[in-house]
C-alpha atoms as one frame of an Amber mdcrd trajectory, in Angstrom:
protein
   0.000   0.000   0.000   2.770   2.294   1.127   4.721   1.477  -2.655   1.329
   2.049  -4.416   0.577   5.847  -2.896   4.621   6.686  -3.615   4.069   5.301
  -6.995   0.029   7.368  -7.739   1.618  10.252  -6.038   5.086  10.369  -8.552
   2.114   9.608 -11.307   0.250  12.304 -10.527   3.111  14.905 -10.005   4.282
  13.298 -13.617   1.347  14.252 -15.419   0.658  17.698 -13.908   4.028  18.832
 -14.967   3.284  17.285 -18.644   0.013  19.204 -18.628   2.194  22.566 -17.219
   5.008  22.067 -19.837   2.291  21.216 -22.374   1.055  24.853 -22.656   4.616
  26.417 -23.121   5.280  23.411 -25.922   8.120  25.209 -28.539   7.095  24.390
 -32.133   9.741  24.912 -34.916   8.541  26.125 -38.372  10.185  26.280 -41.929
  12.303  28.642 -41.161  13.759  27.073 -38.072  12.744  29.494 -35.780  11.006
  28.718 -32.471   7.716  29.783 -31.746   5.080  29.487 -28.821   2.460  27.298
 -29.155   0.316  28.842 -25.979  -3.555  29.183 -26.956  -4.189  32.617 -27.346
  -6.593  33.680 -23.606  -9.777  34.966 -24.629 -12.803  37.115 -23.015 -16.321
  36.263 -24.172 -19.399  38.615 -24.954 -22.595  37.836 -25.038 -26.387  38.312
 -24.145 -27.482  37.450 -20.338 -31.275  36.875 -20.458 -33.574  35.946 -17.231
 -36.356  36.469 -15.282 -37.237  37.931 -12.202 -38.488  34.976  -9.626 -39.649
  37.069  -6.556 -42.512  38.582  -8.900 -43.148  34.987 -10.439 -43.271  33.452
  -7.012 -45.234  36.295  -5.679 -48.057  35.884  -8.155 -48.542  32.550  -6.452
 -48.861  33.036  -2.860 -50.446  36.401  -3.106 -54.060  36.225  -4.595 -54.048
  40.252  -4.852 -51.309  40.527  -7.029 -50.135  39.275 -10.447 -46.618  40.170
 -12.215 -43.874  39.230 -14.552 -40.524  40.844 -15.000 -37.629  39.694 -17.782
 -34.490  41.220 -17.563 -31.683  41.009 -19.428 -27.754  43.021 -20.028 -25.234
  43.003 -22.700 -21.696  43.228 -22.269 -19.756  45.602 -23.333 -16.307  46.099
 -22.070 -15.092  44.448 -19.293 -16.332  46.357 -16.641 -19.502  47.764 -18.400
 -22.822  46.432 -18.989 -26.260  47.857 -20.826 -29.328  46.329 -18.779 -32.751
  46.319 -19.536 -36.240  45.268 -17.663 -39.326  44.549 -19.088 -42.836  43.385
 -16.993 -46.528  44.108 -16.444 -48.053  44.036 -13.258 -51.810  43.815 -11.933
 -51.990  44.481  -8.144 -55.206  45.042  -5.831 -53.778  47.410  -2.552 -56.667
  47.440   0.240 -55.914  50.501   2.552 -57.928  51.330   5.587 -59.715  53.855
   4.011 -59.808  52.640  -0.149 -59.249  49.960  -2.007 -57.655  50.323  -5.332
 -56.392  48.621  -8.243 -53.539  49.424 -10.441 -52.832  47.507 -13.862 -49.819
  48.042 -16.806 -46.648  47.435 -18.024 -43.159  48.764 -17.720 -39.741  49.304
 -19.083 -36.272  50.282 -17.813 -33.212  50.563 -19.416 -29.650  51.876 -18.764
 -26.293  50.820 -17.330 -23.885  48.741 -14.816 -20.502  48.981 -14.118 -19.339
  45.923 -12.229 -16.954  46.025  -9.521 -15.792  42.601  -9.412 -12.463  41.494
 -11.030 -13.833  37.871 -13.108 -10.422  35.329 -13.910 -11.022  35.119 -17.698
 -14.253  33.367 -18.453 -16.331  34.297 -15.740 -18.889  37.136 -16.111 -19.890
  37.380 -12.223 -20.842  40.186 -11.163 -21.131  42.728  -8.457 -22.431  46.011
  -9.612 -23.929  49.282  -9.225 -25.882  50.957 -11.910 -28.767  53.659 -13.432
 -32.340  53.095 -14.587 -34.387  55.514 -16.693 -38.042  54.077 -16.237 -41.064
  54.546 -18.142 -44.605  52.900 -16.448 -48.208  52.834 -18.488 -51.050  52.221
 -16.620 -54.534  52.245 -15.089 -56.087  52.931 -11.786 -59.623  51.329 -10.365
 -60.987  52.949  -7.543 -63.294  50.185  -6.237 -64.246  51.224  -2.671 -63.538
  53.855  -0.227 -64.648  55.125   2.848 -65.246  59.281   4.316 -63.050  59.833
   7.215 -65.427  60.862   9.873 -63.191  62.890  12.862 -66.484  62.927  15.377
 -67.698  59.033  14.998 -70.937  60.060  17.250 -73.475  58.663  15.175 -71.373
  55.841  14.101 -68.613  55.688  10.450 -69.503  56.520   7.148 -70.658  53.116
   5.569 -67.714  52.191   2.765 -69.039  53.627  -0.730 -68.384  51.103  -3.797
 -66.983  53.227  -7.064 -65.484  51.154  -9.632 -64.218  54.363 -11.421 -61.603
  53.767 -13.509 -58.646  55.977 -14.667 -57.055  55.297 -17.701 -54.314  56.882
 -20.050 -51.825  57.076 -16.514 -48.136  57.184 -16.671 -44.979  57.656 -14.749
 -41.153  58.183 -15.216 -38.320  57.978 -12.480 -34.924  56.750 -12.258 -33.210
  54.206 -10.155 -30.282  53.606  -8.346 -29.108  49.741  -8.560 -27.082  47.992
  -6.794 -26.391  43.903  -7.054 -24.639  40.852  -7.834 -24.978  37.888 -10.151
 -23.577  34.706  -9.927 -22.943  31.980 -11.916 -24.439  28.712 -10.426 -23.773
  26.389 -13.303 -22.529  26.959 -17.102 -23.931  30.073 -18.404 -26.887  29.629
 -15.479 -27.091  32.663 -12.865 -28.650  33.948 -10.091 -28.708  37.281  -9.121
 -30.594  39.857  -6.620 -30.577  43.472  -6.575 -31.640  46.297  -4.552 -32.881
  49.927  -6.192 -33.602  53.119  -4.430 -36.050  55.111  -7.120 -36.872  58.890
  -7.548 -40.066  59.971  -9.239 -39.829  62.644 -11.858 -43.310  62.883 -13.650
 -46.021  61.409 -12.524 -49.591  62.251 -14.682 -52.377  61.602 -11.572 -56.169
  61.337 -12.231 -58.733  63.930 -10.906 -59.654  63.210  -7.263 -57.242  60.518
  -6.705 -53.453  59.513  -6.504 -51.125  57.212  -7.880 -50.388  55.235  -4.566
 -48.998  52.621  -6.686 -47.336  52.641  -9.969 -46.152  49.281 -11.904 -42.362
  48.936 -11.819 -41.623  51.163  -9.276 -44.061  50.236  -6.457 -45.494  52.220
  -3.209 -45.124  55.832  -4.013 -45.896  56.274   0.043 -47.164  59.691  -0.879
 -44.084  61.330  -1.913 -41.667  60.907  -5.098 -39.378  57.951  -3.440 -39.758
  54.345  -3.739 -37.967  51.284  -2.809 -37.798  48.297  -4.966 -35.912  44.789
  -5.511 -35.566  41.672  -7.292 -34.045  37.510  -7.508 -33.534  36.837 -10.646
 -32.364  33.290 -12.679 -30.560  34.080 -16.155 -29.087  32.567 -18.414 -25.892
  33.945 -20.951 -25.682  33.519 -23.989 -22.413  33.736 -25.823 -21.803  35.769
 -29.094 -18.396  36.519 -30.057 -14.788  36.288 -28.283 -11.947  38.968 -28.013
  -8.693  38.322 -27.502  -7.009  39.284 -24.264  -3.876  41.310 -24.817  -1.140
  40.310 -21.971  -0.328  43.786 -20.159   2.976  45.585 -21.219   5.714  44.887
 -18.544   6.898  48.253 -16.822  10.322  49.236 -17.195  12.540  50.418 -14.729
């Protein structure tokens, strides 16, 4: 036994210094002269395309609210990413004095750099980025109630409407930060956080936009919070060649 681990170890020591040596193999051409033989390292580009699974998931468990988000980013340097989100969203909100419900769709577009330094290959991720967000969309009032500051003779009974707004819309942009992570070949997960600021919002007569698809809770002033898990998966386009860095001299 004690002969058989000498001899696997020496075996194994044998062929990682093959499989070393192998990559700096000298070939000779016509001329004699020697040349490297070392595969040129390369970076790859490519489409990442996903989905977000907190709004998928969400539209199970919660019977007031339906949603779908797909997101996706390009690379295009190393460090620098274009990103994009596209979803709809149908969600009822029931307040203590109305209930409500808002219906559209959404898109947001713009930029990440990522901070994270990949080995070649690898297109993790940890990033902070911009959104420019554009939200169409409808309001329903369906109930609400009168507040009534001296309750003497008893509350207001709750007054049924079903008044809808249409024509609605909303822009903002977002602050991102995140990270992605590659779970298997070209498979990732991801999660990000956003911190949003409203800059138009186009509100019916006699109401509010308390809640606006893609940017969520307005909480009666122009900020809003948002995030988002998300499973992608990259697809590869075209590869660069990585240029070894210059050697400084002295």
């Amino acid at each position: 036994m004690k002969y058989t681990l000498k001899y696997s170890f020496s075996l194994l020591l044998l062929i990682v210094s093959f499989l070393g040596n192998a990559q700096e193999v000298k070939t000779i051409d016509s001329t004699g002269v020697k040349k490297d033989s070392i595969k040129p390292k390369t970076e790859r580009y490519g489409l990442r395309v996903g989905a977000d699974l907190f709004k998928l998931t969400r539209s199970f468990y919660e019977k007031d609210y339906r949603g779908l988000e797909l997101v996706g980013d390009f690379k295009l340097t190393r460090k620098h990413y274009v990103a994009a989100e596209i979803g709809t969203e149908n969600k009822t909100v029931d307040d203590d004095r109305l209930n409500f419900t808002t219906k559209g769709t959404y898109i947001k577009a713009g930029f990440d750099f990522n901070g994270y330094e990949n080995w070649l290959g690898m297109n993790n991720m940890l990033y902070v980025g911009m959104r420019y967000g554009f939200s169409s969309f409808s309001q329903t009032l369906n109930s609400y109630s009168i507040y009534n500051p001296n309750p003497y003779f008893g509350q207001v009974p709750e007054i049924t409407s079903g008044q809808k707004y249409s024509g609605l819309t909303a822009q903002w942009i977002e602050v991102v930060a995140g990270a992605k992570v590659e779970m298997f070949k070209n498979f990732y997960i991801g999660m990000s956080a956003r911190l949003n600021y409203l800059v138009s919002n186009k509100k019916p007569d006699g109401f509010d936009n308390l809640y606006i698809p893609g940017f969520n809770r307005t909480y009666d002033g122009k900020f809003g919070v948002g995030m988002n898990y998300t499973v992608s998966y990259f697809v590869p386009i075209f590869k660069t060649i990585v240029k070894p860095k210059e050697k400084i001299k002295k």
